[in-house]
DSSP file (Angstrom, degrees, kcal/mol; ACC not computed):
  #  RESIDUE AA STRUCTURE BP1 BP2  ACC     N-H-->O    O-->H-N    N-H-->O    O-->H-N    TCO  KAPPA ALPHA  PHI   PSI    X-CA   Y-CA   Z-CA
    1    1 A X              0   0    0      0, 0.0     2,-0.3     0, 0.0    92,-0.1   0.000 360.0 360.0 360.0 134.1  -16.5  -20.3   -0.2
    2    2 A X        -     0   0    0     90,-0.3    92,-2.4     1,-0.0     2,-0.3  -0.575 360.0-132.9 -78.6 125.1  -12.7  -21.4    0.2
    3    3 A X  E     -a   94   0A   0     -2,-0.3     2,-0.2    90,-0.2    92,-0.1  -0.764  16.6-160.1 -91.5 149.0  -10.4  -19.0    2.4
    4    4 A X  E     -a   95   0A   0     90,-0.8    92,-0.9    -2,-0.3     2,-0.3  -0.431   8.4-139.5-121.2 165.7   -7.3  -18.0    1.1
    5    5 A X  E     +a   96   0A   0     -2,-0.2     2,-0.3    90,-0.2    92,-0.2  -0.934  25.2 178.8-107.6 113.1   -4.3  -16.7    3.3
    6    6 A X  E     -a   97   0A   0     90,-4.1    92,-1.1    -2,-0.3     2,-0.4  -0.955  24.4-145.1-130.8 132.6   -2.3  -13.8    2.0
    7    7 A X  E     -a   98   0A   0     -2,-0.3    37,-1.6    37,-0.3     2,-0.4  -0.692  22.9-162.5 -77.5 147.1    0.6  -11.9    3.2
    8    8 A X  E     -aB  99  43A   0     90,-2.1    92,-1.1    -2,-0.4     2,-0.3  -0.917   7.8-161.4-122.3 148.6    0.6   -7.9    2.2
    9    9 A X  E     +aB 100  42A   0     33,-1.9    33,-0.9    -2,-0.4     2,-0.3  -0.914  15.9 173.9-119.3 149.2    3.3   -5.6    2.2
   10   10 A X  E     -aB 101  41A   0     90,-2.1    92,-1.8    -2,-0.3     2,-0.4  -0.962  16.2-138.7-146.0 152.7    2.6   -2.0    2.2
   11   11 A X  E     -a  102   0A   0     29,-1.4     2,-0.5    -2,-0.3    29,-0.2  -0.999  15.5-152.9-136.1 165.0    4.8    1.4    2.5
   12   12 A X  E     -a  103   0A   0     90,-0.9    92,-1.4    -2,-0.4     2,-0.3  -0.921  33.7-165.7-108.3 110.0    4.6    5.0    4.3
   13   13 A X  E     -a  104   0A   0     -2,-0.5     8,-1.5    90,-0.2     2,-0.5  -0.994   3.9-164.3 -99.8 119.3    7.0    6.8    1.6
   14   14 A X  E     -aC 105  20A   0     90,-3.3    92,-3.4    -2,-0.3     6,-0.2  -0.843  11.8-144.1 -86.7 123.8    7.8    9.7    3.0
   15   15 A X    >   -     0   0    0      4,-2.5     3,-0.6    -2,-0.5    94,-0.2  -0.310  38.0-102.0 -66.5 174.0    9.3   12.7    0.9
   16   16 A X  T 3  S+     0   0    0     92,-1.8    93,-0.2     1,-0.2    -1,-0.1   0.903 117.8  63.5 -62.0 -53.5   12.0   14.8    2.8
   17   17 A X  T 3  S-     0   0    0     91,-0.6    -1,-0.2     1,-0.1    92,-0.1   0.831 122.6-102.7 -59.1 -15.9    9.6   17.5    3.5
   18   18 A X  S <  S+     0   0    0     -3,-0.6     2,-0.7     1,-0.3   111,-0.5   0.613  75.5 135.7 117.6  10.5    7.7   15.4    5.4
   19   19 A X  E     - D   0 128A   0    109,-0.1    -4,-2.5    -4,-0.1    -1,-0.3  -0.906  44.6-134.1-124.9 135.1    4.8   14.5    3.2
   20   20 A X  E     -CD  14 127A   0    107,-1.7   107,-2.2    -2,-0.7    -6,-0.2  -0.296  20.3-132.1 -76.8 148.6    3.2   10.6    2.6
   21   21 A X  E     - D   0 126A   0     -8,-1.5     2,-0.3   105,-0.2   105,-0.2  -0.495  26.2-175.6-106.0-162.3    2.4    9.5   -0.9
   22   22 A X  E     - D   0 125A   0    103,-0.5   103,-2.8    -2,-0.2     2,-0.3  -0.897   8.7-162.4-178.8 119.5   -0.8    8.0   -1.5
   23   23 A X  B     -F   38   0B   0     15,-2.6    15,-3.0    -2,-0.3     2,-0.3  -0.998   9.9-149.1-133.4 148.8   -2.7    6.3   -4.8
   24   24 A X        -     0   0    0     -2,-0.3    98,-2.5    99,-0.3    99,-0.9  -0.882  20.2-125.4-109.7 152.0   -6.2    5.6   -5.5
   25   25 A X        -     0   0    0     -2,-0.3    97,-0.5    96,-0.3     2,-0.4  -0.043  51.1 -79.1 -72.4-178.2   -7.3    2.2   -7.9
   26   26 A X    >>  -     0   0    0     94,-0.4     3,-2.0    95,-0.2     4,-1.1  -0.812  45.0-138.0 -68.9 105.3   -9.5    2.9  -10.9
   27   27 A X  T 34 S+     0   0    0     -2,-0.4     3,-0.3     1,-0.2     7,-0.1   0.877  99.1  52.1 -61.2  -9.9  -12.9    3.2   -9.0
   28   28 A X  T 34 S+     0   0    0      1,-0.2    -1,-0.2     6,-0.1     3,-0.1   0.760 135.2   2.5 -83.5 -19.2  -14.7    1.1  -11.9
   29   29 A X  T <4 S+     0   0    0     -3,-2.0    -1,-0.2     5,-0.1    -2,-0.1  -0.066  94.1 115.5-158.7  54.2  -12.3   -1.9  -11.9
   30   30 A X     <  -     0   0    0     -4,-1.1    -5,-0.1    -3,-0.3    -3,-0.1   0.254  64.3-140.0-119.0   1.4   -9.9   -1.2   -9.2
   31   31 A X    >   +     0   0    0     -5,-0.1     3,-1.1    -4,-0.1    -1,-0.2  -0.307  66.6  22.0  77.4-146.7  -10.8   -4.1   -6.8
   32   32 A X  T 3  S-     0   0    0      1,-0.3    -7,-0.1     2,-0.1   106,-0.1  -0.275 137.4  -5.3 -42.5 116.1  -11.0   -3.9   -2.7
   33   33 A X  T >  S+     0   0    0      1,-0.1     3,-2.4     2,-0.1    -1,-0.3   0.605  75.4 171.6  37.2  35.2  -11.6    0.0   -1.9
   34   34 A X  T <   +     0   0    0     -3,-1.1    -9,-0.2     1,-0.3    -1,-0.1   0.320  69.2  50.7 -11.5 -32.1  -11.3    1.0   -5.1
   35   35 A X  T 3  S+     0   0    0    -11,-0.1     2,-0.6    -8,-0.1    -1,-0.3   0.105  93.7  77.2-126.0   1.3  -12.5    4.5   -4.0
   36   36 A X  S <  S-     0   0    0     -3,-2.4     2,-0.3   -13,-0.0   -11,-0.3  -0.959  86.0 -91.6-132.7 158.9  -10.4    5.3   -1.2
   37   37 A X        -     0   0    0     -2,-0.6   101,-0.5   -13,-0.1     2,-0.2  -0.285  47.8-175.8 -61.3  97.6   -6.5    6.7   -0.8
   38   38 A X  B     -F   23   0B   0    -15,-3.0   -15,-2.6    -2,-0.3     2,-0.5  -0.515  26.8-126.8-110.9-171.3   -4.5    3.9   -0.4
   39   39 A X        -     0   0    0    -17,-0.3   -27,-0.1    -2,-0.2   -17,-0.1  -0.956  45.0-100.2-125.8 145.1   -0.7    3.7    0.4
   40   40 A X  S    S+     0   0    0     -2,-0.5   -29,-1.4   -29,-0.2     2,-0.3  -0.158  71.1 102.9 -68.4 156.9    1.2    1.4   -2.2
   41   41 A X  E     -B   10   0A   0     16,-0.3     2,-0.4   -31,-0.3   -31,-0.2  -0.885  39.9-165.5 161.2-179.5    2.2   -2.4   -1.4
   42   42 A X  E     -B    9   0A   0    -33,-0.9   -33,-1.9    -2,-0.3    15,-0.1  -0.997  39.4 -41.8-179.8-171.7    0.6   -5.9   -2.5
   43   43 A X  E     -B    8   0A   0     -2,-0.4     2,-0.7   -35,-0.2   -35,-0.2  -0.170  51.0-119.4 -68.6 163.2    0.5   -9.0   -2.0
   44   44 A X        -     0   0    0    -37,-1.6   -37,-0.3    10,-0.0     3,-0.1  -0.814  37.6-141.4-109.3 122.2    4.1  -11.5   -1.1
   45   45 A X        -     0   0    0     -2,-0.7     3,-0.5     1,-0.1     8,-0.1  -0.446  35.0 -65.1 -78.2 162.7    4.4  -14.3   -3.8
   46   46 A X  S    S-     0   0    0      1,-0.2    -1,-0.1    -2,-0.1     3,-0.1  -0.123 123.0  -3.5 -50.3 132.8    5.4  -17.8   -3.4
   47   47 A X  S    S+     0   0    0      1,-0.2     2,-0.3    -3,-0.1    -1,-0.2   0.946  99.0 129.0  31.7  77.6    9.2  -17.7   -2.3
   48   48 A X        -     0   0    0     -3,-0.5     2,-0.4     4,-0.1    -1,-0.2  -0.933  55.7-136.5-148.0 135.3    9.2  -14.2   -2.6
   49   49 A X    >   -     0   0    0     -2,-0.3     3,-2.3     1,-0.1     5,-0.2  -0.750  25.8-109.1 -89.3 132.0   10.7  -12.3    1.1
   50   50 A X  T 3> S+     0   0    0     -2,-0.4     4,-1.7     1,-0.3     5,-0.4   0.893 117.4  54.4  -8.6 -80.5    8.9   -9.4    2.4
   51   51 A X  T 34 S+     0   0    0      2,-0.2    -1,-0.3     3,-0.1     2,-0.2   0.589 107.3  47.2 -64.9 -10.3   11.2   -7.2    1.7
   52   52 A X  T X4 S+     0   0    0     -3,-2.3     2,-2.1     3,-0.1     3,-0.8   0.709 109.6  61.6 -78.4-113.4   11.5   -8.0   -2.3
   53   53 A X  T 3> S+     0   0    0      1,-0.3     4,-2.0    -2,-0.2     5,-0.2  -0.068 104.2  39.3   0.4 -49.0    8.0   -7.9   -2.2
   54   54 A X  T 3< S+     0   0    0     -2,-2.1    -1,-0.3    -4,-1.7    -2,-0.1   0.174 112.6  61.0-106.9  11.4    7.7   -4.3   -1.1
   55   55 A X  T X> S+     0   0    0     -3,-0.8     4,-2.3    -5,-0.4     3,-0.7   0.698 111.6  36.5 -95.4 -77.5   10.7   -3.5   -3.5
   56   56 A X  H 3> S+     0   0    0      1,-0.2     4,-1.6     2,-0.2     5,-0.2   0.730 115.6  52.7 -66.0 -16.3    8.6   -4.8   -6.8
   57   57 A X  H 3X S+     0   0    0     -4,-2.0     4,-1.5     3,-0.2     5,-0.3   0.775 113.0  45.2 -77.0 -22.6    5.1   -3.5   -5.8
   58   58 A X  H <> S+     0   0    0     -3,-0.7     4,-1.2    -5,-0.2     6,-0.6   0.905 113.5  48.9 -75.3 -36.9    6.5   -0.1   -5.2
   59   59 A X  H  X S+     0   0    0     -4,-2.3     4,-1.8     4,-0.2    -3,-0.1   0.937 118.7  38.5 -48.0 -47.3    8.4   -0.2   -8.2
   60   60 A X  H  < S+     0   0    0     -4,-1.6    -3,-0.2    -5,-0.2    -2,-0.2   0.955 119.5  45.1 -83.7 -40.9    5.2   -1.4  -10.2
   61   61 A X  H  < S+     0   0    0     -4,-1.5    57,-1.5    -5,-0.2    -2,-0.2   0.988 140.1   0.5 -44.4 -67.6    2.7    0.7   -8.5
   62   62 A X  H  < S-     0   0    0     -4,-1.2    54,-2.8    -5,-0.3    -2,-0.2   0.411  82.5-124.6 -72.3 -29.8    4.7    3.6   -8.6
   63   63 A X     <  +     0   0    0     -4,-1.8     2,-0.3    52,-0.3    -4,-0.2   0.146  61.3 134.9   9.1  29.7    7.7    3.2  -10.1
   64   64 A X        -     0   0    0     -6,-0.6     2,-0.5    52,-0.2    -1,-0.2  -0.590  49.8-136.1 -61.0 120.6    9.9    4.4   -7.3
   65   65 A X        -     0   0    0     -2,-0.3     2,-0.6    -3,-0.1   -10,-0.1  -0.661  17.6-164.8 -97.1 142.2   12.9    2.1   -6.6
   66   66 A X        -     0   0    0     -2,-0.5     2,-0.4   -11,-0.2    -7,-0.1  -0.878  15.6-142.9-104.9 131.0   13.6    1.4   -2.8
   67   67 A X    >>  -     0   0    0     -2,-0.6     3,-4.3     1,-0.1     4,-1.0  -0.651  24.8-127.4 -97.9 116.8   17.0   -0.2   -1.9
   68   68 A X  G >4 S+     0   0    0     -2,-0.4     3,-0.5     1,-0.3    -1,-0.1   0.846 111.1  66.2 -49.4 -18.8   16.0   -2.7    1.1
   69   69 A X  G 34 S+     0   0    0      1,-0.2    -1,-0.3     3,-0.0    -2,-0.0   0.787  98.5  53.6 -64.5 -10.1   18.7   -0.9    3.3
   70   70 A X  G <4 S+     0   0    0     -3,-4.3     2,-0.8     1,-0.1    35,-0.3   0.559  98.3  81.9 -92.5 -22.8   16.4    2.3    3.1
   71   71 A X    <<  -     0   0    0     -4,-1.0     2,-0.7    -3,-0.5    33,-0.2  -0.720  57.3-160.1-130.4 114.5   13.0    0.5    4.5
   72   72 A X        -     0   0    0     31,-1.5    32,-0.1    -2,-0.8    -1,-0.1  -0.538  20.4-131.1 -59.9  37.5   11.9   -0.2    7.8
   73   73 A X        +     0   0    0     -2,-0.7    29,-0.2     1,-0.1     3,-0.1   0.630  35.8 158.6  -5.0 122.7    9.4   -2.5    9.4
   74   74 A X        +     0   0    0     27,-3.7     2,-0.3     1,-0.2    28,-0.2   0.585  63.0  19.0-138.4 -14.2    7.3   -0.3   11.8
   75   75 A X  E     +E  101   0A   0     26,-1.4    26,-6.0     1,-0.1    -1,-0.2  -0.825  41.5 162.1-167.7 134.9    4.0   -2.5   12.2
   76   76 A X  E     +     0   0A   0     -2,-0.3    -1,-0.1    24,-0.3    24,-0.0  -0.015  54.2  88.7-111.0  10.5    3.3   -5.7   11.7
   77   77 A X  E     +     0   0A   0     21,-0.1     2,-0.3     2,-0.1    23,-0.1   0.323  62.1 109.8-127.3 -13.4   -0.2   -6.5   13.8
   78   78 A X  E     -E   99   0A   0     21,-0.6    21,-2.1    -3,-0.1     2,-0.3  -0.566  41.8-175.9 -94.0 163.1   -2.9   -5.6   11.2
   79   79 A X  E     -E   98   0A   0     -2,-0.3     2,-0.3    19,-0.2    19,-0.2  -0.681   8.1-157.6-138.0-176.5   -4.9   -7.7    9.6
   80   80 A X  E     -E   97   0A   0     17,-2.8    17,-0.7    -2,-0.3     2,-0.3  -0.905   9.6-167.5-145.8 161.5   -7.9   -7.9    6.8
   81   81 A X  E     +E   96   0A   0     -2,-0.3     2,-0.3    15,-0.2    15,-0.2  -0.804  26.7 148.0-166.5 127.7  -10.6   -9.8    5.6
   82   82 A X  E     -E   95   0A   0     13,-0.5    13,-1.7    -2,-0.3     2,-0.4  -0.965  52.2-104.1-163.1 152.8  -12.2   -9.1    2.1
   83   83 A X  E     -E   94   0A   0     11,-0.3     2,-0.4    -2,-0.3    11,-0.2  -0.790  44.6-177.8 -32.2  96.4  -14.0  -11.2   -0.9
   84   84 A X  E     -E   93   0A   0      9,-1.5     9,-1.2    -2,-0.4     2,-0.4  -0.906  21.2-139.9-131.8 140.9  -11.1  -11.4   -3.8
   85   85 A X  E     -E   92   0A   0     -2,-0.4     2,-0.5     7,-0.3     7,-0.2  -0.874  30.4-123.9 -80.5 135.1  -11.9  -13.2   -7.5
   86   86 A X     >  -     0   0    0      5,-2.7     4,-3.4    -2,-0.4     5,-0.3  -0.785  15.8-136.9 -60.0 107.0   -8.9  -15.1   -8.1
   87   87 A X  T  4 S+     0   0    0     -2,-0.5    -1,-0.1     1,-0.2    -2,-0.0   0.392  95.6  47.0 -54.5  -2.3   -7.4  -14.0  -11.7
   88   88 A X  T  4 S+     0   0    0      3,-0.1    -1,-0.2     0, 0.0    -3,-0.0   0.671 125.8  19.4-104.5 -44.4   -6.6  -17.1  -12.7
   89   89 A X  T  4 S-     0   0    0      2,-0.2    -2,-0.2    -3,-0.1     3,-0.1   0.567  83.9-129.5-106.4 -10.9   -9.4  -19.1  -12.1
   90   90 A X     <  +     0   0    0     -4,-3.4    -3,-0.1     1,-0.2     2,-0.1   0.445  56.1 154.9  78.7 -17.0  -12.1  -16.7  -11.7
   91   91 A X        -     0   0    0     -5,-0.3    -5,-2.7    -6,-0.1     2,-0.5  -0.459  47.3-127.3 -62.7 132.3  -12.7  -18.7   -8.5
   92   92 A X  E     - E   0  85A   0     -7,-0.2   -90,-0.3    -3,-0.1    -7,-0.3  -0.917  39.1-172.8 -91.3  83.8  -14.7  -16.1   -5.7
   93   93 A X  E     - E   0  84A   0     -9,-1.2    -9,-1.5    -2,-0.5     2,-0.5  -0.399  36.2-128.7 -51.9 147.8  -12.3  -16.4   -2.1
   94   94 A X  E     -aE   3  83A   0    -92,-2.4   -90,-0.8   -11,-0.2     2,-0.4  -0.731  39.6-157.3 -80.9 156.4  -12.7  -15.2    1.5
   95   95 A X  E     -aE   4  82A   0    -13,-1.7   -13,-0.5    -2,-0.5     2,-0.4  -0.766   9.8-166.6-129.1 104.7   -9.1  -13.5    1.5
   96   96 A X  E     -aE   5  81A   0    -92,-0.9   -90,-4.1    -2,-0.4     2,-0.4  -0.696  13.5-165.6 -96.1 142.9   -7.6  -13.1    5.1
   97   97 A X  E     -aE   6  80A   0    -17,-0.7   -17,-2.8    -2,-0.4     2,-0.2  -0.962  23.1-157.4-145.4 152.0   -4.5  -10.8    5.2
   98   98 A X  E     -aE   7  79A   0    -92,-1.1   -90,-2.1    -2,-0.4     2,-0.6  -0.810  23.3-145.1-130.0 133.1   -1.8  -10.0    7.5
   99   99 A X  E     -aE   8  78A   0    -21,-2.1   -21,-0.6    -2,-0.2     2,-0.5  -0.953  16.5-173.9-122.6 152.4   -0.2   -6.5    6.8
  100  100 A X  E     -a    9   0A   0    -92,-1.1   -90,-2.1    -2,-0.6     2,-0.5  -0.942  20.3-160.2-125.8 106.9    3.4   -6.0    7.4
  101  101 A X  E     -aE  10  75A   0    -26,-6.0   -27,-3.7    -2,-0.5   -26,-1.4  -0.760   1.3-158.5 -98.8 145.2    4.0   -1.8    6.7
  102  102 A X  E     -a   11   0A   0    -92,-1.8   -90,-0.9    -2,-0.5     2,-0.3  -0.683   9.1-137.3-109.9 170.3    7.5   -0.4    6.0
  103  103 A X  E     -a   12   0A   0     -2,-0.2   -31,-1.5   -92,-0.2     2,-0.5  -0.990  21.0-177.0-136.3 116.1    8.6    3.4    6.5
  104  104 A X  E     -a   13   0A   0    -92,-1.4   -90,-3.3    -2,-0.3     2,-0.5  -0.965  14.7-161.3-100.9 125.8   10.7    4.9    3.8
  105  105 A X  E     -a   14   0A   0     -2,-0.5   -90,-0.2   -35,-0.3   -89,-0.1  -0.998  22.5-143.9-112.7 121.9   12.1    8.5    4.1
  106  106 A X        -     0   0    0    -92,-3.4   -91,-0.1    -2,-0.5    -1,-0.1   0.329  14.2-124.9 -45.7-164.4   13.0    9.6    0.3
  107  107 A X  S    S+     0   0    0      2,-0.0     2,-0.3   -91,-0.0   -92,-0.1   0.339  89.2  52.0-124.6  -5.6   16.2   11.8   -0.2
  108  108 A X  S    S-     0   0    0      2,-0.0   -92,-1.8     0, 0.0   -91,-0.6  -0.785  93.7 -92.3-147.0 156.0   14.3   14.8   -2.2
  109  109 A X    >   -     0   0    0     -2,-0.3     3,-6.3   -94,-0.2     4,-0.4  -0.629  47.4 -99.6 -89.3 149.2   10.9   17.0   -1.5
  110  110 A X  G >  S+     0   0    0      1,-0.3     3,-2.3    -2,-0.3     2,-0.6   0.789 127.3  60.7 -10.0 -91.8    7.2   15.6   -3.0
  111  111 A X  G 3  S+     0   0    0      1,-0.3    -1,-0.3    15,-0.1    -2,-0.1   0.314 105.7  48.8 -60.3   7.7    7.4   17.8   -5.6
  112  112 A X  G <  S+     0   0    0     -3,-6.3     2,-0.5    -2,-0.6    -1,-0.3   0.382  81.9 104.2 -69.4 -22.1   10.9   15.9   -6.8
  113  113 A X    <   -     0   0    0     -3,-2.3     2,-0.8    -4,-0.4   -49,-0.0  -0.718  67.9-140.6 -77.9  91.2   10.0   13.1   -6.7
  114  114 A X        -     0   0    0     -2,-0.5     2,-0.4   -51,-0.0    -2,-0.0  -0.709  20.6-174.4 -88.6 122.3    9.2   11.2  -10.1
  115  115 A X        -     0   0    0     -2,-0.8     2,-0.4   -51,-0.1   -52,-0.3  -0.870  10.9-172.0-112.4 119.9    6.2    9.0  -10.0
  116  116 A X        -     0   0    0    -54,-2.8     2,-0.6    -2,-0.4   -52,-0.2  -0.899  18.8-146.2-110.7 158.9    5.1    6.7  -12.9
  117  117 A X        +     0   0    0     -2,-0.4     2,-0.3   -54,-0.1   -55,-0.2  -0.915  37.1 137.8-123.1 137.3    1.8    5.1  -12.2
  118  118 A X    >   +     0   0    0    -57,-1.5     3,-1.1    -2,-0.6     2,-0.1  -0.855  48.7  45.1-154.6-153.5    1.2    1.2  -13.7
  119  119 A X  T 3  S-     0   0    0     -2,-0.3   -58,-0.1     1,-0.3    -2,-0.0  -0.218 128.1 -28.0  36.7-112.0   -0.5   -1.6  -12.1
  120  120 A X  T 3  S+     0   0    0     -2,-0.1   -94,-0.4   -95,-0.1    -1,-0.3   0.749 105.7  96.5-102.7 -16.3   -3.4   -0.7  -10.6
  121  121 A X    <   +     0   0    0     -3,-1.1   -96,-0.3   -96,-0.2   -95,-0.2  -0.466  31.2 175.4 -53.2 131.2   -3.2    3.5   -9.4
  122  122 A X        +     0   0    0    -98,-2.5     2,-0.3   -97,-0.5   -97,-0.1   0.254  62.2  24.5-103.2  10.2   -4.5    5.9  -11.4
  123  123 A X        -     0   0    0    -99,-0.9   -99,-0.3   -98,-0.1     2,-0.2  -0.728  62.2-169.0-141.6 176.8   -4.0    9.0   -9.4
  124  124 A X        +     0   0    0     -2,-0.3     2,-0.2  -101,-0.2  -101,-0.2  -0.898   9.3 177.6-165.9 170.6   -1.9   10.2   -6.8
  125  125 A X  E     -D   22   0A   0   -103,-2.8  -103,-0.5    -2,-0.2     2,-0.5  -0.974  26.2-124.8-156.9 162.7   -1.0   12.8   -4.1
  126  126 A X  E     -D   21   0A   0     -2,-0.2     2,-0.3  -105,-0.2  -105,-0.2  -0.958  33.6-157.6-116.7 117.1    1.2   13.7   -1.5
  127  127 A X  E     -D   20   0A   0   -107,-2.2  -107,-1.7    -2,-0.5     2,-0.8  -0.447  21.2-134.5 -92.0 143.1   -0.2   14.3    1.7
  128  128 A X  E >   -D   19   0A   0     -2,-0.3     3,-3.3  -109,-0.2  -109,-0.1  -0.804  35.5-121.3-103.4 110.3    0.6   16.0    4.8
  129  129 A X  G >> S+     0   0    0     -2,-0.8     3,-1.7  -111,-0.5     4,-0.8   0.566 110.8  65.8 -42.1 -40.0   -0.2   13.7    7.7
  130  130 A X  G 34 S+     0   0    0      1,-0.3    -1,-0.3     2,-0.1     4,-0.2   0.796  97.0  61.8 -53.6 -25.4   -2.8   16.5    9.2
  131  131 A X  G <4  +     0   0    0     -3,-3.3     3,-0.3     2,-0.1    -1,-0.3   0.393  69.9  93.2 -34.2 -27.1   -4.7   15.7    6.0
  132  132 A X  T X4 S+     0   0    0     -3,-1.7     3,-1.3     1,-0.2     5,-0.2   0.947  86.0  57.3-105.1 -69.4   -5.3   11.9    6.8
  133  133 A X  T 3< S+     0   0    0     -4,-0.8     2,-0.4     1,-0.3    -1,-0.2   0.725 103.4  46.6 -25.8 -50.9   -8.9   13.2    8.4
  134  134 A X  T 3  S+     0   0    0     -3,-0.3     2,-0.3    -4,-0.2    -1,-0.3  -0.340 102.9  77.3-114.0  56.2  -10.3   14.7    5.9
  135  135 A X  S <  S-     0   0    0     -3,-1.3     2,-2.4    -2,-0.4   -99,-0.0  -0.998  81.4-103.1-139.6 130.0   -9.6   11.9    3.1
  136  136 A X        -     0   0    0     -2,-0.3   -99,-0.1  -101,-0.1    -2,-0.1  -0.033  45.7-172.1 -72.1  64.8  -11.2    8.7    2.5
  137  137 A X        -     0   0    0     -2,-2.4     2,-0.1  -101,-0.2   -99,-0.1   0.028  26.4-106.9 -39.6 137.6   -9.2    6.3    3.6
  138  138 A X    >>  -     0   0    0   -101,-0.5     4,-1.4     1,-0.1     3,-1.3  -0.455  38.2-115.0 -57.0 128.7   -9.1    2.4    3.5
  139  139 A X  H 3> S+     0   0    0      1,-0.3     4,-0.7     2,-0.2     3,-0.3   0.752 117.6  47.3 -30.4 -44.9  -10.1    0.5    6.8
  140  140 A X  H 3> S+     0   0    0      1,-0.2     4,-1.8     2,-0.2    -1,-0.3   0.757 109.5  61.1 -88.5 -25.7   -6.8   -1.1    7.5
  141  141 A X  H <> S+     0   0    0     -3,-1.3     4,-1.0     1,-0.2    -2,-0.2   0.720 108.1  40.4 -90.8 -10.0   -5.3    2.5    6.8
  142  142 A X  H  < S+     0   0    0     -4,-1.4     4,-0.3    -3,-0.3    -1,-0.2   0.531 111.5  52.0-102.0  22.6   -7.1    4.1    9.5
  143  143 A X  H  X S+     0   0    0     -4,-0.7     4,-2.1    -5,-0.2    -2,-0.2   0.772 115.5  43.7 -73.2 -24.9   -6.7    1.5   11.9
  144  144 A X  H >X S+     0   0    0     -4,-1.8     4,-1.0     2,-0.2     3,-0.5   0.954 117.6  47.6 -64.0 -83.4   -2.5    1.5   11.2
  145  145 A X  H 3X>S+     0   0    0     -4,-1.0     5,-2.7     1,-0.3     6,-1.9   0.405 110.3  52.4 -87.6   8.7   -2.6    5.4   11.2
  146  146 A X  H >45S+     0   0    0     -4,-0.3     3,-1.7     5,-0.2    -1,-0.3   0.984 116.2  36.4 -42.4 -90.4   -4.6    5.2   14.3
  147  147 A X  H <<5S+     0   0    0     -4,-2.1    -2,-0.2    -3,-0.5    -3,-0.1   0.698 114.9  59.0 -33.3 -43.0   -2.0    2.9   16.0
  148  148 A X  H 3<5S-     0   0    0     -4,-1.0    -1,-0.3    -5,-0.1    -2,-0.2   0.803 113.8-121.5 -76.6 -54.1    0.5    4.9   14.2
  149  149 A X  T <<5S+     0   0    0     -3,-1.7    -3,-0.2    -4,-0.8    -4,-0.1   0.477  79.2 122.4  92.9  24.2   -0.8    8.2   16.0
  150  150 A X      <       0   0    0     -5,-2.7   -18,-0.2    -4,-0.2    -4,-0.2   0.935 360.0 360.0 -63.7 -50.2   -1.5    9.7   12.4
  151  151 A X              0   0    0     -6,-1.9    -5,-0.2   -19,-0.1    -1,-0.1   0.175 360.0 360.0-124.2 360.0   -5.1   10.4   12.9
């Protein structure tokens, strides 16, 4: 099987009060941890910069827009390693990933906040970081909120 190398961009949107948002896939066709609470981001396209990256996957996950002066690089050191079908070809990959997380603080509390769900989310919540235990979380999100001092 051919390995692939992919960067991901991810963000910690914080509301003003102080609470993380959070989306889960569709568990029936919802891809890599389908079933656990993930924080929004994707993959960086060809000649596409980080930080547009994590501008148009928050938009399309979410539809919250983030102005790149607002968003913050706070760890850069995790990595990933996962089975992916290619959508184009159908073709079965190893997929090794590098995550690069940004920190966004909104201007407005959770419940202000206007959220549109596309791409791949169908739910969402806003969490209050003492919450993070008792949630299922994606591997690479509790080793970051580990590292992070979240959990």
């Amino acid at each position: 099987m051919r390995t692939i190398h992919r960067d991901i961009v991810s963000a910690l949107i914080f509301s003003d009060d102080g609470k993380l948002f959070q989306g889960m896939k569709d568990p029936h066709d919802g891809g890599v941890y389908a079933d656990c609470w993930h924080i929004p981001g994707g993959g960086v396209k060809e000649n596409e910069d980080k930080e547009s990256a994590l501008v148009r996957e928050v938009a399309e996950e979410t539809g919250i827009t983030l102005a790149p002066d607002d968003i913050e690089l706070i760890d850069d050191i995790g990595t990933g390693e996962s089975v992916k079908t290619l959508k184009e070809t159908d073709e079965q990959v190893v997929c090794k990933m590098r995550f690069y997380i940004y920190k966004t603080v909104l201007d407005k509390p959770a419940h202000e906040v206007m959220i549109t769900l596309h791409d791949d989310l169908v739910t969402y919540r806003w969490t209050d970081l003492h919450e993070l235990k008792d949630l299922k979380l994606t591997p690479p999100s509790v080793e970051l909120f580990t590292r992070l001092g979240y959990l």
